[in-house]
C-alpha positions in Angstrom: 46.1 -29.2 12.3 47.8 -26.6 10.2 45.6 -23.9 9.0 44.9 -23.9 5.0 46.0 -21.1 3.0 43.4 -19.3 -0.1 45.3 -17.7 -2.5 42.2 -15.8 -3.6 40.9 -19.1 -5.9 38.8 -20.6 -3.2 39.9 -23.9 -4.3 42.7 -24.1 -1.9 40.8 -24.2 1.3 38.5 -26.9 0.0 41.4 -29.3 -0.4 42.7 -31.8 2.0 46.5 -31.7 3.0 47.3 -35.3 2.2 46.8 -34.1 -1.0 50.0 -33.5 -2.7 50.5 -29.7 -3.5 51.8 -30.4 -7.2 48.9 -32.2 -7.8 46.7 -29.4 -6.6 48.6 -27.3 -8.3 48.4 -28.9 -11.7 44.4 -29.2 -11.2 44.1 -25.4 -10.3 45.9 -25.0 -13.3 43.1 -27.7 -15.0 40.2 -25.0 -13.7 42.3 -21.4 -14.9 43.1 -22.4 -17.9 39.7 -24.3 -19.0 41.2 -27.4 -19.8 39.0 -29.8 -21.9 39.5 -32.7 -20.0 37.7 -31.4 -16.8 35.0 -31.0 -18.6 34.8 -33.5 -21.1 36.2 -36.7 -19.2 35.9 -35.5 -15.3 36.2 -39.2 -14.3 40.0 -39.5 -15.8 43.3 -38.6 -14.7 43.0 -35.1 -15.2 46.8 -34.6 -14.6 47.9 -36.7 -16.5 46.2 -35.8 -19.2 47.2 -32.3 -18.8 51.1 -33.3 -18.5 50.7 -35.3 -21.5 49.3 -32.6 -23.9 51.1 -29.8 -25.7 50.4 -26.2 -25.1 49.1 -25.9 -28.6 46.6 -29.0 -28.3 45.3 -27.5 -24.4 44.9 -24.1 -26.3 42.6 -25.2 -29.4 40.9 -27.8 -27.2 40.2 -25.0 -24.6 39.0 -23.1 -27.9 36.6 -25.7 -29.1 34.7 -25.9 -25.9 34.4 -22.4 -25.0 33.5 -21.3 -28.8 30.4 -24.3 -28.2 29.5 -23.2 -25.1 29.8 -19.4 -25.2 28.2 -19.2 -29.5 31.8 -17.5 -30.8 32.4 -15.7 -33.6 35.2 -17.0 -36.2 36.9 -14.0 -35.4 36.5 -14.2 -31.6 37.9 -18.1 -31.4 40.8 -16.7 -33.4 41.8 -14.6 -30.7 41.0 -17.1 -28.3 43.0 -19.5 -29.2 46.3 -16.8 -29.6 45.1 -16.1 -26.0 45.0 -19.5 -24.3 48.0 -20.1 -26.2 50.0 -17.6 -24.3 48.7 -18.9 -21.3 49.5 -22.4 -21.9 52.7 -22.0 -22.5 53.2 -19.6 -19.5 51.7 -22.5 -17.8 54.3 -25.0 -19.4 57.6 -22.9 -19.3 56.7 -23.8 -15.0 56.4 -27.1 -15.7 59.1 -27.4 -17.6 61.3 -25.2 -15.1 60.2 -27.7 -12.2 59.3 -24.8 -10.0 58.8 -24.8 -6.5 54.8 -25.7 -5.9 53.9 -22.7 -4.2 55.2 -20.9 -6.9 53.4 -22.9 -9.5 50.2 -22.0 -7.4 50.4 -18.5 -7.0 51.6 -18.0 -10.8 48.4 -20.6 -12.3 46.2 -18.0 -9.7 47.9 -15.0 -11.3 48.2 -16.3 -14.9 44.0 -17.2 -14.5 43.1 -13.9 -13.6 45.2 -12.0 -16.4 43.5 -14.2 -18.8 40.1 -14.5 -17.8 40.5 -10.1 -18.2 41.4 -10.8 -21.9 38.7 -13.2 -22.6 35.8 -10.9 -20.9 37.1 -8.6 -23.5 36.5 -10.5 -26.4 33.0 -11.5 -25.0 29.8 -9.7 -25.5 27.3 -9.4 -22.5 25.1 -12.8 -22.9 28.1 -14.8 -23.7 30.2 -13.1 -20.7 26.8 -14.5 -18.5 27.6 -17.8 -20.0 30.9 -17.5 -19.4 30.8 -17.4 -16.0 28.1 -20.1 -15.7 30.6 -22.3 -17.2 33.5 -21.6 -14.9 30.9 -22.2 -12.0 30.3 -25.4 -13.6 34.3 -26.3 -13.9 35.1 -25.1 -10.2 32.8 -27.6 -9.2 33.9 -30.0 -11.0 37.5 -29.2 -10.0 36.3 -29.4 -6.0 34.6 -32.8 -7.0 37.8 -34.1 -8.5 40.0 -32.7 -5.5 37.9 -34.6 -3.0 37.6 -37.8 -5.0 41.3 -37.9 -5.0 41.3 -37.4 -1.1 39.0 -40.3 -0.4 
């Protein structure tokens, strides 16, 4: 049995190997980036959603359930939304480019981490607590979803 590989998310070790990389890949990408659909419809395809949405439409959906859940400002979902937009189509230029999967992995991991700095600066303290109660919430729905499609 080949030994699994964390790239810091601690998602990766969670997943089984018959489990296609892209496809892990593409749902990291679903947890980083606060996709809508892993949180509003965890039981569909996820990715296929995901592949069949526009940058623009992941960012403002992204933006509508995170200015619910975290209580936003006007002023603070306007950033937001400039901000997942740069991410999303970070995200999508890979896509696009048909980049090698570990690649895709390593840039979702680094892409996450750069934007989740930006959004903790926009936050205040309560909705930064919230904030990370909901990302706890979507890596388990994420780890759900991975082992759903292993079964």
């Amino acid at each position: 049995m080949r030994p699994r590989t964390n790239h810091g998310c601690g998602l990766v070790s969670a997943m089984n190997p018959a489990l296609s990389l892209r496809n892990s890949c593409l749902l990291i990408c679903c947890l980083c980036l606060f996709s809508i659909w892993a949180w509003a419809q965890p039981s569909g395809d996820i990715i296929q959603q995901i592949e069949n949405s526009t940058p623009l439409e992941r960012a403002l959906a992204q933006a509508e359930v995170l200015t619910d859940v975290l209580g936003l400002s006007p002023e603070q979902t306007e950033k937001l939304i400039k901000i997942n937009l740069k991410y999303s189509n970070r995200v999508q230029r890979l896509i696009e480019k048909g980049v090698e999967d570990t690649v895709m992995l390593i840039s979702a991991q680094e892409f996450a981490q750069e934007k989740d700095e930006e959004i903790k600066n926009l936050l205040t303290k309560e909705q930064l607590r919230r904030y990370e109660r909901h990302k706890a919430k979507l890596r388990k729905i994420v780890r759900d979803v991975i082992q759903e499609r292993n079964r």
